[in-house]
C-alpha positions as CSV (number, residue, x, y, z in Angstrom):
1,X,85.0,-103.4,-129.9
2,X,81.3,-104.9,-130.0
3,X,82.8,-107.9,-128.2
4,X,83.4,-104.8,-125.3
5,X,80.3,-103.5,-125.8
6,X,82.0,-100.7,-127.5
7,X,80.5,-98.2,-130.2
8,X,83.1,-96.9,-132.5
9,X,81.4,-93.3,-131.5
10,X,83.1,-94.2,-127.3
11,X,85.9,-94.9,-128.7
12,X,88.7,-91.8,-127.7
13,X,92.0,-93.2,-128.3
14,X,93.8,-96.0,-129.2
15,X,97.5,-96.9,-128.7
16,X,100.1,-99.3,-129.6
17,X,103.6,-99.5,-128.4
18,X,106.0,-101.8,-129.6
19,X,109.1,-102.8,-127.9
20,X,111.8,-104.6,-129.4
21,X,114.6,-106.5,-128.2
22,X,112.6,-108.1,-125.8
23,X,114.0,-111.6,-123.5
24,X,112.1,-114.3,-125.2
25,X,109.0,-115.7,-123.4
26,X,110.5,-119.6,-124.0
27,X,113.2,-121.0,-124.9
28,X,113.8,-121.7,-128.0
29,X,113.2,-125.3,-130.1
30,X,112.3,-126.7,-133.1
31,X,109.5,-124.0,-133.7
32,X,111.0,-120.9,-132.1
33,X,114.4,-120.8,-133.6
34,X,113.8,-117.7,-135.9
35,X,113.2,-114.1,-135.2
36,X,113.7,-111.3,-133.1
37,X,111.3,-111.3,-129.9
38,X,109.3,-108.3,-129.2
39,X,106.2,-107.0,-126.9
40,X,103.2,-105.1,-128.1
41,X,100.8,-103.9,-126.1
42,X,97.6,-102.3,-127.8
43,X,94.9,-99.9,-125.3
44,X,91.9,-98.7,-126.5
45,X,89.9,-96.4,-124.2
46,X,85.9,-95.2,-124.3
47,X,85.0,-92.0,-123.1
48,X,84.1,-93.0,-120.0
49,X,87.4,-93.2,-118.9
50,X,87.1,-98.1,-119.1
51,X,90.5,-99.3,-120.9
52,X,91.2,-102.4,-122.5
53,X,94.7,-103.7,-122.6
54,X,95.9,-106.5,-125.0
55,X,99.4,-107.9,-124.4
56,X,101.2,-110.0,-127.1
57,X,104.4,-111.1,-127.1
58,X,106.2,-112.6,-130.6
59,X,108.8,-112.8,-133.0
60,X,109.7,-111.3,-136.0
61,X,112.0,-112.1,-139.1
62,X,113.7,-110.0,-141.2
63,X,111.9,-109.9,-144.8
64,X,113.4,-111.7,-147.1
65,X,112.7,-111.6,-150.9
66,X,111.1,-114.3,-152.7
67,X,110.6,-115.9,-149.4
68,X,106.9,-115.0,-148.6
69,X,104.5,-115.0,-151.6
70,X,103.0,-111.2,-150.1
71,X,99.4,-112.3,-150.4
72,X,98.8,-111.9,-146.6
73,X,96.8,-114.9,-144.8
């Protein structure tokens, strides 16, 4: 938000949506064999009506015990 020249105090809502199921942005290889695709899209909107809109599109794995060590990154 301060990248936006946002103050938390403009800051009136905030949504994500996640949609999954999603065709994959590339085909997949080596790298991208793994995972489900999905879209998120995250909006953030000041009180003055401005909206910012971040896209992402990714994949994600089922968890799998023992795989991950949990301690985040």
């Amino acid at each position: 938000m301060p990248k936006l020249a946002m103050a938390p105090d403009d800051l009136v809502e905030a949504t994500v949506e996640v949609t999954f199921d999603t065709p994959p942005a590339l085909p997949p290889n080596a790298y991208r064999t793994t995972g489900d695709p999905f879209d998120c899209v995250l909006t953030l909107r000041n009180r003055y009506g401005q909206a910012v809109v971040r896209r992402v599109h990714a994949c994600c794995q089922r968890y799998a015990p023992y795989r991950f060590s949990g301690r985040g990154a």
